[in-house]
N, C-alpha and C positions, 0 to 999 in steps of 0.2 A: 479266913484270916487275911488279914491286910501284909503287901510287904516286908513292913515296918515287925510288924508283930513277929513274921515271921525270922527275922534276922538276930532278934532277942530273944529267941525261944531258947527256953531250958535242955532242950533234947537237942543234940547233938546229928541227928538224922534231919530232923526236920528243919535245921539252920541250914543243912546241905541241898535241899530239895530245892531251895531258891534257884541254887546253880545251875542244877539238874533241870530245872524246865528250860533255863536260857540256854541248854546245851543242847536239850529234845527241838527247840522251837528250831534255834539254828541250825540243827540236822535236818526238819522237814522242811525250813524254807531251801538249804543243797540241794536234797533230793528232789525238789518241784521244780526247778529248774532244770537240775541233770534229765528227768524226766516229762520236761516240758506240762506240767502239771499245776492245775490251781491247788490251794490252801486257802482255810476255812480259818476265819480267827473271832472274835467276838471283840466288838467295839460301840461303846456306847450301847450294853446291853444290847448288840444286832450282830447276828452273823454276817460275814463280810468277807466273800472273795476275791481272792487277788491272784490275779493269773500270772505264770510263770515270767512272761514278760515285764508286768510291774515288779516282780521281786528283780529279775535283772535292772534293772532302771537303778531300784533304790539301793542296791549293789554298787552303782557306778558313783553315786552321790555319796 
């Protein structure tokens, strides 16, 4: 499901789960940092890490 699709969902859980991964993502980009640690994300169909110090970078910006 696409964004979209999911924000006009009929269920009431599954409206919520949008928020829910904006809240998991920016808990493990914290933690990658706190923990000097890269994170794995997929872009352009490609896994794609970003080491602890790009996420501060794009912190500061």
């Amino acid at each position: 499901m696409m964004y979209q699709d999911l924000s006009k969902a009929k269920d009431p859980d599954l409206r919520a789960s949008v928020q829910a991964i904006q809240r998991a993502a920016a808990m493990a980009r914290k933690i990658a940092i706190q923990t000097d640690t890269c994170i794995v994300i997929v872009q352009d169909q490609k896994l794609v890490r970003i080491s602890a110090q790009q996420l501060r970078q794009e912190k500061l910006t």
